[in-house]
KESE-433662 format. One record per residue (C-alpha): z, y, x. Coordinates in steps of 0.5 Angstrom, whole numbers, plus 2048, in hexadecimal, padded with zeros to 3 digits. Example, Ala and Ser with C-alpha at 12.3 -4.5 7.8 and 13.67 -1.06 7.14 Angstrom:
2
8107F781980E7FE81B
//
This chain:
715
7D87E37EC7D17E07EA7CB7E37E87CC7E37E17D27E67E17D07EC7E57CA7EC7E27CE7EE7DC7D47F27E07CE7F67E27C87F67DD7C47FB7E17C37F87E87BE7F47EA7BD7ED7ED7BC7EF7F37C37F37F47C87EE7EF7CB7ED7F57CD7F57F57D07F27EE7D47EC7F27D67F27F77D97F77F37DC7F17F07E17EF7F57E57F57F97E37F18007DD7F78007E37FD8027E57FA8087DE7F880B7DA7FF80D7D37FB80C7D57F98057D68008037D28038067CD7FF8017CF8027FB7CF80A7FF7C88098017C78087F97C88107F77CD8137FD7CE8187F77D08137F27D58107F87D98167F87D98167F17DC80F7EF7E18107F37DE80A7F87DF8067F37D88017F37DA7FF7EB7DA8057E97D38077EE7CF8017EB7D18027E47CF80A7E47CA80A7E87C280C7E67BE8067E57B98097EA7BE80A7EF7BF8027EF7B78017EE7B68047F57BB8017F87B87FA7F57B17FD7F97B47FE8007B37F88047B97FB8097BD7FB8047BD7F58017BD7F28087C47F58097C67F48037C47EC8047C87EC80C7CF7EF8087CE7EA8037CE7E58077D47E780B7D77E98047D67E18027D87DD8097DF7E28087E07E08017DE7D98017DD7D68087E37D380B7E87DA80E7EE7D58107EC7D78187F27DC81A7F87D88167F97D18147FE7CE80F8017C88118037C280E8017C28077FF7C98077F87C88057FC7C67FE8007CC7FE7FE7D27FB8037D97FD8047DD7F68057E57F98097EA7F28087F17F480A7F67EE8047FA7F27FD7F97F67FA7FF7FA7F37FD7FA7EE8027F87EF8087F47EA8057EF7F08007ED7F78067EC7FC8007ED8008037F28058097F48058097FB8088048018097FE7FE8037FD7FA7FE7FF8008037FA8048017F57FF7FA7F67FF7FA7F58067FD7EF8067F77EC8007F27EF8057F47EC80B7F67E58087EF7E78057EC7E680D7F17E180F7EE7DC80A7F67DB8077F77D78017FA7DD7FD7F97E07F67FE7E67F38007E87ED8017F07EB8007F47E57FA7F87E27FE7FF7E07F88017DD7FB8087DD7FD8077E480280B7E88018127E77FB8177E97FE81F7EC7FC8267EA80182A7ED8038317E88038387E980A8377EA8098327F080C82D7EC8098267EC8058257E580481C7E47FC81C7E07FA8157DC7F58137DE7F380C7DA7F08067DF7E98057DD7E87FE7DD7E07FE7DD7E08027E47E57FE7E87E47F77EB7E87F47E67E77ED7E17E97E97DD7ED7E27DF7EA7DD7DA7ED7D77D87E97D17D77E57D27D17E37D97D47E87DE7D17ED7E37D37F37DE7D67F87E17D28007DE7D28067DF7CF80C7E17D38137DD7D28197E17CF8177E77CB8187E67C38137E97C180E7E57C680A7EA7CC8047E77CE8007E97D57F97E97D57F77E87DC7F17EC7E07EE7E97E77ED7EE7EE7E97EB7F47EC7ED7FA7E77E97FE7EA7E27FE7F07E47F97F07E47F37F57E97F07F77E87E97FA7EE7E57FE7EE7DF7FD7F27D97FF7F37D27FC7F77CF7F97F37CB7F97F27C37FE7EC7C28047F17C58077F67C18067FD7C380D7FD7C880B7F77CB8047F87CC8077FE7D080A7F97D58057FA7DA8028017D98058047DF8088037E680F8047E68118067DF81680B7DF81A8087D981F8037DB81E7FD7D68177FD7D68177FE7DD81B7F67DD8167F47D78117F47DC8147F17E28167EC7DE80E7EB7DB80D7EC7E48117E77E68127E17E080B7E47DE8077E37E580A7DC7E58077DA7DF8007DC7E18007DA7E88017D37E47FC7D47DF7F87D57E47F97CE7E77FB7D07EE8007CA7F08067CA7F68087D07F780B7D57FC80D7DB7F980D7E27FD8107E87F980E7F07FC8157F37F981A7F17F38157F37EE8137EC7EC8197E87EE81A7E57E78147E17E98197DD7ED81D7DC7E88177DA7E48167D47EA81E7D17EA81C7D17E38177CD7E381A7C87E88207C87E381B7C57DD8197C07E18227BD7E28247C17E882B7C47E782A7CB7E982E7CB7F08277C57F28237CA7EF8247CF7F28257CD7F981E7CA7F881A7D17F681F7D57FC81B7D18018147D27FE8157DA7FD8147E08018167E68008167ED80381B7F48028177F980481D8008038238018068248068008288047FB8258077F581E8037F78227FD7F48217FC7ED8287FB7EA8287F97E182F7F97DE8327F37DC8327F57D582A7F57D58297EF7D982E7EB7D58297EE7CF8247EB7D18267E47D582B7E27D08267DD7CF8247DB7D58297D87D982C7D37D58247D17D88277D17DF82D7CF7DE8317D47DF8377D87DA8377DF7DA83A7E07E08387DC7E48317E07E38337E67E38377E57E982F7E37ED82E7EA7EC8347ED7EE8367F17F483C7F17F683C7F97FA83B7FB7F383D7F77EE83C7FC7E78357FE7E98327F87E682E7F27E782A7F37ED8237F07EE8237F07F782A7ED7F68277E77F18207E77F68257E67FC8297E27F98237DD7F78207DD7FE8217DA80481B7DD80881D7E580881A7EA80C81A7F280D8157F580E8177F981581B7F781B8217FD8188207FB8118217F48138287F781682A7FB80F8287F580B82C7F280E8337F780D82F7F88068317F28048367EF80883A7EE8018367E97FE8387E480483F7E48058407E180C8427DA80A83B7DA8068377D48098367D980F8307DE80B82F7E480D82A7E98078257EA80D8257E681381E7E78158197EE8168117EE81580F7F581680B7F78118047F88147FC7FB8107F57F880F7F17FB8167EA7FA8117ED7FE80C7F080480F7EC8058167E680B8147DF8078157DD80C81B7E480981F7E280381D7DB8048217DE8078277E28008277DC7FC8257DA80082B7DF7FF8317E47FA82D7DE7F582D7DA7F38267DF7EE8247E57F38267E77F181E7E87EA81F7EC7EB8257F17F08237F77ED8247F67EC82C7F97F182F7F47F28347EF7F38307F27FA82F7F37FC8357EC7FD8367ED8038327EE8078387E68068397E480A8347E18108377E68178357E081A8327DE81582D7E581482B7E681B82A7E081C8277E08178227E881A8217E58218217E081E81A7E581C8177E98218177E38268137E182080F7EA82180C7EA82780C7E28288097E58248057EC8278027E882E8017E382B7FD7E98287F87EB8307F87E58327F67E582D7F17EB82E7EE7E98357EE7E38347EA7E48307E67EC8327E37EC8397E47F28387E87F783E7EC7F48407F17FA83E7F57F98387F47F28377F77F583A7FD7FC8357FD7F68307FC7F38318047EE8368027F083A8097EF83380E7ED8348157EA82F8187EC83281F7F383281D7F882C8207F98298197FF8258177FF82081180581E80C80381A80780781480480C8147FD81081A7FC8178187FC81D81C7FF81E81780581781880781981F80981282280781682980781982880F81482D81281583280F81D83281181C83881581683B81181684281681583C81C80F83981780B83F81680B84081E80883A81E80283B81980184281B8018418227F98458247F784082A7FB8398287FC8398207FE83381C7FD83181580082C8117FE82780B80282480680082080080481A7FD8088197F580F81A7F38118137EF8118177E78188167E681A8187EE81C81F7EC81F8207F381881E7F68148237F28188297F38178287FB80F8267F881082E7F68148317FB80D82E8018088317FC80C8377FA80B83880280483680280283B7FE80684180180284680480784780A80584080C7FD84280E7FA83D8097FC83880E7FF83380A7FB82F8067FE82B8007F98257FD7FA8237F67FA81C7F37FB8197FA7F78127F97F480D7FD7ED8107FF7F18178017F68138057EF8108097ED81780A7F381980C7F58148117EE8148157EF81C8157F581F8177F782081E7FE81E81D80281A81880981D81780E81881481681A81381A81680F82281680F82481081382580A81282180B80B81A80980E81980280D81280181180D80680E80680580F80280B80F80380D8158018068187FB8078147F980F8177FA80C81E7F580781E7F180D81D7F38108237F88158207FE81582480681582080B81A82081181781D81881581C81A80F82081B80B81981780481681280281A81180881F8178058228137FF82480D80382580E80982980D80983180D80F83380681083580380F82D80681582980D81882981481682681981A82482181782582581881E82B81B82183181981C83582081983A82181483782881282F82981182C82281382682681382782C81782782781E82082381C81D82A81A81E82D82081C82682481582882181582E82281682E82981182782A80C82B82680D83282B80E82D83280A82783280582682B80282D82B80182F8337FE8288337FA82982E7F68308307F682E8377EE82D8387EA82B83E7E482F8407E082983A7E482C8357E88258347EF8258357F08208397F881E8397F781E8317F28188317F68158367FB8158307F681282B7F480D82F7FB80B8307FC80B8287F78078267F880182C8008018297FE8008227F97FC8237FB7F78278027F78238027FA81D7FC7F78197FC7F28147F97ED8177FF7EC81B8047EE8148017E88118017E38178087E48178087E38118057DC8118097DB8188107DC8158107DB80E8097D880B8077D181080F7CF81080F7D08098087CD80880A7C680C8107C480680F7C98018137C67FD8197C38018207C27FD
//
């Protein structure tokens, strides 16, 4: 971003600090510690209150503030070593950990996700798959890849949670406020708005596009909010995961065929296409179509995009497959596939699946269909994929199977590690640690880390959580007048000396949010216990047409605030990317239980972790791989034809009494509970060396993007 277009982004600023403008900017600030802490040195008040959003900072800020900031030789000399770093990243040449062979230097990977997790500031995301997506753009970011991602605006985003007196999930809209996000427009070559038009709707929708640095990646979200569409088309891109099925299709059909209009408006040549989930999959139609218009019969056309696509399931959940009736895709392709050559039939038949053939047209069976590179998202994933989706290649099919190949989903260490861990690394691990992530012997040097300070750092974090969770009761409080059950179900009643379990991650009934509280007299034992209690912490959204999910979201805060629990349980509402940082660095123990086999990898785990909060979980997803014995605990689902909860609740109950508890309580004469660190460090050894991004996306490269990249277009 130049100076002129930050002077007029940012009015307020003086010369000397535009490049705070040129910052704020680009989202590569939220994962380098010395950049934000830029802009918190500004006002530590006015931080806190824009949610850490520097866009929002520098807009609202007092002129005097800036001034003194201008006037601060230190500051300015800080300022002027980040930006350095910040301009050799974005523009210097990154391409030292991965390399394209071949032709790769012309090869661009063209990533469609319906979501991105990137910060709170940008709501478009829901959960997992969109916090698996913005990692990917962050690490590509580091790797120097050649990548560019396609995504919706969703001005309204997915939805913000207020729980009511009835302890049901209430959703508030809250609209996206594009002055405070580091948002701008994509420009066409005379300056304005690039807006296209998108194939196959009577009448036209049109798609104006927006841009999201993520460092070196360029991120273009589509909307259509514009005044060119009529008020349901301008709809389309409202929200994340519409509820209303036909609108639902209108957008995956503007993400797919849209997308690929955009990627080639904005000039990008060879392609490999790489789609996180059936969301977008149409855009593979949207490719086989422009190779039929250059006179390739459909069969050659298809052949070729296959093997320039990579696409990744990531659920072993049948409903998590988006499925349309065919009445309402022949509504909308009728016209579509005489372009590609196909009668109706046959491109119905892209879409079905043979396990279940009135379902409708299913968009993991056309994504499957239509690639050659498929991959799982865990090593037992990759096992139920396959019998998934075993139907759609019959034996005498060329030999493909849905899902020959795993790559274990992994998070962005820069990210997600609290800047005080990454001290205690920068100390013991070496200064250039970050760097070096993917050598497994760099983390062995974990163990070097004093007890005292890991736990002292652990301990701070820990109060910064809940200091942090009483003050949005006490908010809430002040601010709404609410019950006061409900600031007391919010964490009012937290203890920082108390064993401190988190649960928090996308409320749905196979998750099993509710499994703790199968025996509730065993519970209350627990959280009552004088010398060695426990207290819990959930928070997470049920999807808005999920009603099971909602009701297990009312039964956990009806428990939260029941008196008999001791106000030991604590609910967090609106569960979102800057709460989950809190949580993560400063719980003790990270609780996870899904039904298997129903976890594809999970992530949230990874993630707490790598801050030295160890795992007790069902051996699902990608604790299978990760668990060793010495970094957390792992529960074995025992397969009964009565309760299947009764068995996995019980295996809690007795870990939690035999092994987590005495361990936890049990301290040396310095007050450190010595056996309990040695857990920590074994947790983030394993998922730093294993479970890191880094390694996530070389494996990518390795398996996928570099054979691909060498013949990208091969027949």
């Amino acid at each position: 971003m130049n100076a002129d277009t930050v002077r007029q982004e940012f009015p307020n600023l003086p010369d000397n600090l535009l490049g705070l403008g040129e910052l704020a900017e680009n989202l590569w600030w939220s994962w380098h510690p010395a950049a934000r802490m830029l802009f918190k040195r500004l006002s530590r008040r006015a931080w806190k209150e824009s949610g850490h959003n520097p866009d929002k900072l520098l807009k609202d800020l007092p002129l005097k503030a800036l001034v003194a900031a201008s006037e601060d030789s230190t500051y300015l000399a800080d300022l002027n070593l980040v930006l350095m770093k910040f301009r050799e990243d974005i523009s210097g040449d990154m391409r030292r950990h991965v390399i394209l062979p071949g032709e790769g230097a012309s090869v661009t990977i063209a990533y469609f996700s319906a979501e991105y997790g990137l910060h709170r500031s940008l709501p478009f995301y829901a959960g997992g798959l969109g916090f698996l997506a913005g990692d990917h753009l962050k690490e590509s970011s580091d790797l120097g890849l050649p990548l560019v991602a396609i995504g919706f605006m969703y001005p309204e985003g997915y939805l913000r949670q207020q729980m009511g007196d009835d302890g049901w999930q209430e959703n508030i809209n809250e609209p996206l406020d594009r002055n405070a996000a580091p948002i701008s427009r994509a420009l066409d070559e005379s300056g304005r708005q690039l807006v296209l038009q998108v194939p196959l709707f009577d009448p036209p929708i049109f798609i104006a596009l927006w841009r999201v640095d993520v460092g070196r990646i360029p991120l273009y979200l589509i909307d259509t909010d514009i005044d060119l569409n009529n008020p349901w088309n301008r709809g389309i891109s409202a929200r994340l995961y519409i509820g209303d099925l036909e609108q639902r299709l209108r957008q995956e059909i503007v993400l797919g065929i849209g997308g690929i209009k955009a990627i080639e408006a904005l000039g990008y040549g060879q392609l490999i296409l790489h789609l996180n989930e059936g969301h977008a999959a149409f855009a593979l139609l949207e490719n086989i179509r422009g190779l039929v218009g250059k006179g390739l019969p459909f069969e050659a056309a298809c052949e070729k995009a296959r093997h320039r696509t990579v696409f990744t399931t990531h659920t072993p959940v049948p409903a998590g497959h988006d499925r349309f009736p065919f009445y309402l895709i022949e509504k909308y392709f009728h016209a579509y596939w005489p372009t590609l050559g196909l009668d109706r039939d046959a491109f119905l038949g892209l879409g079905h699946n043979p396990q279940e053939p009135r379902e409708g047209f299913n968009m993991t069976a056309l994504a499957l269909r239509l690639s050659a590179h498929r991959n799982a998202v865990s090593k037992r994933h990759a096992e139920e994929s396959a019998n998934m989706w075993k139907a759609l290649w019959p034996v005498q099919d060329r030999g493909f199977r849905p899902s020959p190949d795993f790559i274990t989903n992994g998070v962005h260490v820069a990210t997600w590690v609290d800047p005080r861990m990454a001290l205690l690394c920068d100390r013991y691990l070496g200064s250039g640690w970050a760097d070096r992530q993917g050598d497994p012997a760099l983390w062995e040097r974990v163990d070097a880390i004093p007890d005292k300070e890991l736990w002292q750092t652990h301990y701070w974090l820990k109060i910064k959580l809940i200091d942090a969770i009483r003050e949005r009761s006490r908010r809430r409080w002040a601010e709404d007048e609410i019950n006061p059950s409900l600031v007391l179900a919010g964490g009012a009643l937290l203890d920082p000396a108390v064993l401190t379990i988190g649960f928090a991650r996308r409320f749905t009934a196979y998750k099993r949010p509710d499994l703790i509280f199968e025996d509730t007299s065993r519970m209350k034992r627990l959280l009552d216990d004088r010398w060695q209690p426990l207290q819990i912490i959930f928070a997470g959204k049920a999807h808005p047409a999920d009603e099971a999910g909602k009701r297990v979201l009312q039964k956990v805060f009806n428990f939260c605030r029941d008196p008999a629990m001791g106000g030991r349980i604590a609910f967090v509402e609106d569960y979102g990317e800057q709460i989950a940082q809190y949580l993560l660095h400063g719980v003790d123990l990270w609780l996870n239980t899904p039904l298997p086999p129903l976890e594809a990898c999970g992530t949230s785990g990874m993630k707490a972790a790598l801050n030295g909060v160890p795992q007790l979980s069902v051996l699902d997803g990608w604790w299978l791989e990760g668990f060793t014995g010495k970094n957390g605990w792992a529960i074995s689902h025992q397969k009964e034809s009565g309760n299947p909860n009764q068995p996995d609740a019980e295996a809690v109950y007795r870990i939690l009494e035999e092994n987590i508890i005495p361990l936890y309580y049990q301290s040396s004469q310095t007050a450190i509970p010595e056996g309990w660190v040695k857990v920590m460090k074994a947790a983030i050894k394993v998922a730093g060396s294993k479970f890191s991004a880094r390694r996530m996306v070389k494996d990518y490269c390795e398996n996928f993007y570099s054979k691909l990249a060498s013949k990208p277009f091969r027949s």
